[in-house]
N, C-alpha and C positions, 0 to 999 in steps of 0.2 A: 454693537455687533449683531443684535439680536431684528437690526433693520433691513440684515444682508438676505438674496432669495434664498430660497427653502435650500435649493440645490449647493447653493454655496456652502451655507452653515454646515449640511448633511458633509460633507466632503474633509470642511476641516476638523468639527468632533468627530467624525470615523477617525482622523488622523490623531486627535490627542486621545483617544479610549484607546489607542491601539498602544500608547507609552504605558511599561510596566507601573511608573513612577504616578503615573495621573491614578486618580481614586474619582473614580464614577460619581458616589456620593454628589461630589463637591459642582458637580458639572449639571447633576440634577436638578440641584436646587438653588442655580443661576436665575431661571427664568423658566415658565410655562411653556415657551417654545423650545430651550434647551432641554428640558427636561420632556417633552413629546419626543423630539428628531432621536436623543441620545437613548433614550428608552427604546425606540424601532431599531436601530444600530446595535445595541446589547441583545436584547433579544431575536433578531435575527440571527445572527451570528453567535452564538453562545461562546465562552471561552471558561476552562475552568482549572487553575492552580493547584487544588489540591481536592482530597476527597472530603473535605470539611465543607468543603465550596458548594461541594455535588450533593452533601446530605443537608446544609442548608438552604438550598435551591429548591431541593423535593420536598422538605418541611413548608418554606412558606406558601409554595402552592398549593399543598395538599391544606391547606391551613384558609384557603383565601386570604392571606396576606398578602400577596404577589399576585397577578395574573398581567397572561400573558398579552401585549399589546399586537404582537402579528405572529405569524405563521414563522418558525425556528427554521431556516435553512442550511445550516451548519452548527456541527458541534466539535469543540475541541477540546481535549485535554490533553495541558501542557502539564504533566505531573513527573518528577523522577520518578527513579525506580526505586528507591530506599523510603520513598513517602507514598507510595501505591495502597497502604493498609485499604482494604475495604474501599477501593478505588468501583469493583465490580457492584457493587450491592449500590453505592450510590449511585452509578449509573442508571441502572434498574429502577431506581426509586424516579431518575428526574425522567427517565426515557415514559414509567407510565403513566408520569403526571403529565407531561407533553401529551402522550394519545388520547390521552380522556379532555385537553380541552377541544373544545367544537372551530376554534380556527384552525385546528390542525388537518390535512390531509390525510386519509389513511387508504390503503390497499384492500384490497379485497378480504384479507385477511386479517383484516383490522389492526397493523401497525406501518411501522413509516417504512419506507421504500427507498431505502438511498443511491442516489444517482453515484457519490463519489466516497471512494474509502480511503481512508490514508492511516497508516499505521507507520512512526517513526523510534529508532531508539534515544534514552534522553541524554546522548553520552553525547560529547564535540564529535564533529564531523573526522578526526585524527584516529578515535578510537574504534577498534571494532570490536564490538559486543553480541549479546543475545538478547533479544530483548521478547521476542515469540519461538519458545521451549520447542524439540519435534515433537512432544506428546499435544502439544495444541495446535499443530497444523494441519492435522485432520478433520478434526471438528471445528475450526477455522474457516477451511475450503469449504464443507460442507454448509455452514450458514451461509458464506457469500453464497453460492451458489443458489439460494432459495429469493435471495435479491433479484427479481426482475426486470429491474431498472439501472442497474449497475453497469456504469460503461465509466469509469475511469478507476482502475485499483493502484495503490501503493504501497508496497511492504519495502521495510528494510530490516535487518536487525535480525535475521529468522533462520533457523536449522532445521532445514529438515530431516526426517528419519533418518538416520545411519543402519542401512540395512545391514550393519554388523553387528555393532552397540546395541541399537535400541532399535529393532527389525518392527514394524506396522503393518500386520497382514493386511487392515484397511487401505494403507497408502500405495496408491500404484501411479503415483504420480500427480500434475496440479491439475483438476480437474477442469473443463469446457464450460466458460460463462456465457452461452448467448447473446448478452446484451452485451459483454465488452466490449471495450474498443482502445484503449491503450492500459498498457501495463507495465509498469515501474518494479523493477525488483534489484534491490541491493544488497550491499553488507550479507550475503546468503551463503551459508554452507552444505555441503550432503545433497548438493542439487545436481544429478549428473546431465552430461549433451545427450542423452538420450532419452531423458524427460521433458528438457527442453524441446529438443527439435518433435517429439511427440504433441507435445501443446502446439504449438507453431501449427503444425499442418492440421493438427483439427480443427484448430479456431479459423484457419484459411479455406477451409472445406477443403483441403488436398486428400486428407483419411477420412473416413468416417467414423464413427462410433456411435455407438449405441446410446450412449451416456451424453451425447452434444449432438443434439436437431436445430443443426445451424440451417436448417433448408425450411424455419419455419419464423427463422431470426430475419427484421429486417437491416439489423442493423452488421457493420462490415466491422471487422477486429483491421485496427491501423496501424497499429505500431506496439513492439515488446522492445524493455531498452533492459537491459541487464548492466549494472555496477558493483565490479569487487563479489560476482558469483563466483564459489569457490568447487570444484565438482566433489571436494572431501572436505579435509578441515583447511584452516586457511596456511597452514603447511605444505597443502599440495598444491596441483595445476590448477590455472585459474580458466574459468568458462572461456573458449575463443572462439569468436565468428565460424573461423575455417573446419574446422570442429562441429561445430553445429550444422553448418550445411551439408558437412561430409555424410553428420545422421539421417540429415534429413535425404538425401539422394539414396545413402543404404533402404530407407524408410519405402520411398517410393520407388524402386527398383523392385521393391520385395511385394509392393501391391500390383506389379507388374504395368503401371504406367507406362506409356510411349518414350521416347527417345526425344521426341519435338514441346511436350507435354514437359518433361523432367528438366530441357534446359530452360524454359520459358519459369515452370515455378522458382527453380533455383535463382534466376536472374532475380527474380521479383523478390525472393527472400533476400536478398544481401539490403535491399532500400528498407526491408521492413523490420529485421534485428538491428539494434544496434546494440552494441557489448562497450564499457568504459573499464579501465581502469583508475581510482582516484585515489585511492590507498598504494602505496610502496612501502614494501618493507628492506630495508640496508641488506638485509640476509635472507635467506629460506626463502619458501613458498616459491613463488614466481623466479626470484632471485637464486643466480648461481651463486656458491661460495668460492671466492675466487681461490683458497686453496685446495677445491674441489680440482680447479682448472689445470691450475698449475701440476698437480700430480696426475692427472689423465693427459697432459702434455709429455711431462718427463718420459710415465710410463711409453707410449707411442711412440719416442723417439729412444726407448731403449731398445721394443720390439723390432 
C-alpha cells in the first residue's frame, strides 16, 4: 500500500485516524512513509478526548519529546461535560507550547489568530442543555472580538444574561465582529428579537455604532442562521423571522431612514436570516396545550 501516490495514501489514513476505534500508535509504526503522512494529519488537525490528552500533549512538547512536524490548523476538543476537570489549564498548556514553536504562525500580538470558532454542547442533538453559563458570555464576546481574522463563529448550547435572574450591566447585547462573515447560533436562550435584529444591522452597516468600524472592514457579514433561539427560557416564544424583521424596520424608522431605503434593506434581510426549528417539544414552549384550546373554545362559545 505504501506504493500508492502520496495523495492517495494522505486521503485514506485521514479516513482511518478519523475512526474512534483506530489507535494512531499502530499506524505509525507501519512504515516510514505512514508514519510521515499520519503524523502531518495528527498534527494539523489536533483532536483531543479528554483533558489527560491535553496535559500530555503539553508535557511532551514542553519536554522535546514530541515536536511538532507542521503548522496546527485546527483544534478540537471532543470532551463531555462530567469529564471537563481542568479541561482550561490544559488547553493553556498545549495552546503556549504551540506559540513558542517557530513553524507556527503568530499575530502581531504574539499568538494565534483563528479564522474559525466553533463551540458545541456534548449532549445528542434531542437534548437541550447549557453548555456556555450567561456569566461567560460576556467575556466570551469579548475575547472573540479581539480575533481579527475571525470570519466563521459557531455557538450552540448557550444562555444568555436573563436581565431578571442574573441582570449583566456589561451585556448590552452580542457585540460587532468586523471580520465576520457567517454566524451559527443554536440551542440559545435569553436572546431577545431586539438583540438580534440590533446585530443584524450593524454587522450590515444599516446602524452604526461606535463599537463596529465596519467602514474599515473589508470583509461583508453573509449570513446569520439562528436554531431552537429561545427569546426566554425554552418555555417561552421561540426567535421568528417575522419578528426579527418587524425589529428591524422599528430599528430603522427610528434612525429615520427613507422609505425606498427601508423596503430594499428589509427585502435583503429575509435572504440573509435564516431561523430553524429542530427541536419540538409534545407540550409548552412553542406548543399549545391542547386543553389550553379546548377551554378558550368553550369559553367563546359561552360568551
Amino acid at each position: 500500500m505504501d506504493t500508492l501516490p502520496i495523495e492517495i495514501l494522505t486521503d485514506v489514513l485521514g479516513i482511518v485516524l478519523q475512526d474512534a476505534a483506530a489507535k494512531p500508535t499502530n499506524i505509525l509504526c507501519t512504515s516510514s512513509q505512514f508514519q510521515y503522512i499520519a503524523q502531518r494529519i495528527l498534527h494539523r488537525d489536533l483532536c483531543f478526548y479528554s483533558s489527560s490528552q491535553l496535559s500530555q500533549f503539553a508535557s511532551l512538547l514542553s519536554k522535546g519529546t514530541l515536536s511538532l512536524v507542521c503548522e496546527p490548523q485546527t483544534l478540537m476538543l471532543d470532551i463531555a461535560g462530567g469529564a471537563s476537570s481542568g479541561i482550561f489549564e490544559g488547553l493553556y498548556a498545549v495552546l503556549t507550547e504551540i506559540l513558542s514553536n517557530a513553524r507556527c504562525k503568530k499575530d502581531e500580538n504574539g499568538r494565534a489568530n483563528a479564522r474559525n470558532f466553533m463551540w458545541t454542547g456534548p449532549d445528542p442533538p434531542h437534548h437541550f442543555s447549557t453548555a456556555i453559563v450567561s456569566p461567560a458570555v460576556f467575556p466570551l464576546f469579548t475575547a472573540l472580538s479581539t480575533y481579527s481574522r475571525l470570519t466563521h463563529l459557531h455557538l450552540t448550547n448557550i444562555a444568555f444574561p436573563n436581565p431578571i435572574i442574573s441582570p449583566d450591566a456589561h451585556w448590552t447585547g452580542i457585540p460587532c465582529l468586523p471580520s465576520l462573515r457567517s454566524f451559527h447560533l443554536g440551542q440559545a436562550t435569553f436572546l431577545t428579537t431586539e438583540h438580534i435584529a440590533d446585530f443584524v444591522l450593524r454587522c450590515t452597516g444599516q446602524l452604526q455604532n461606535s463599537s463596529c468600524n465596519l467602514k474599515s472592514s473589508k470583509v461583508v457579514f453573509e449570513h446569520i442562521r439562528l436554531v431552537d433561539v429561545y427569546e426566554e427560557s425554552i418555555w417561552g416564544p421561540r426567535l421568528k423571522l417575522p419578528r426579527i424583521l418587524s425589529a428591524c424596520t422599528t430599528m430603522l424608522e427610528e434612525s429615520q431612514s427613507s422609505n425606498e431605503m427601508l423596503s430594499s434593506t428589509i427585502s435583503d434581510l429575509i435572504d440573509f436570516i435564516s431561523v430553524d426549528a429542530k427541536t419540538e417539544r409534545i407540550v409548552g414552549g412553542d406548543r399549545v396545550i391542547p386543553e389550553v384550546l379546548t377551554i378558550l373554545a368553550t369559553t367563546h362559545a359561552i360568551v
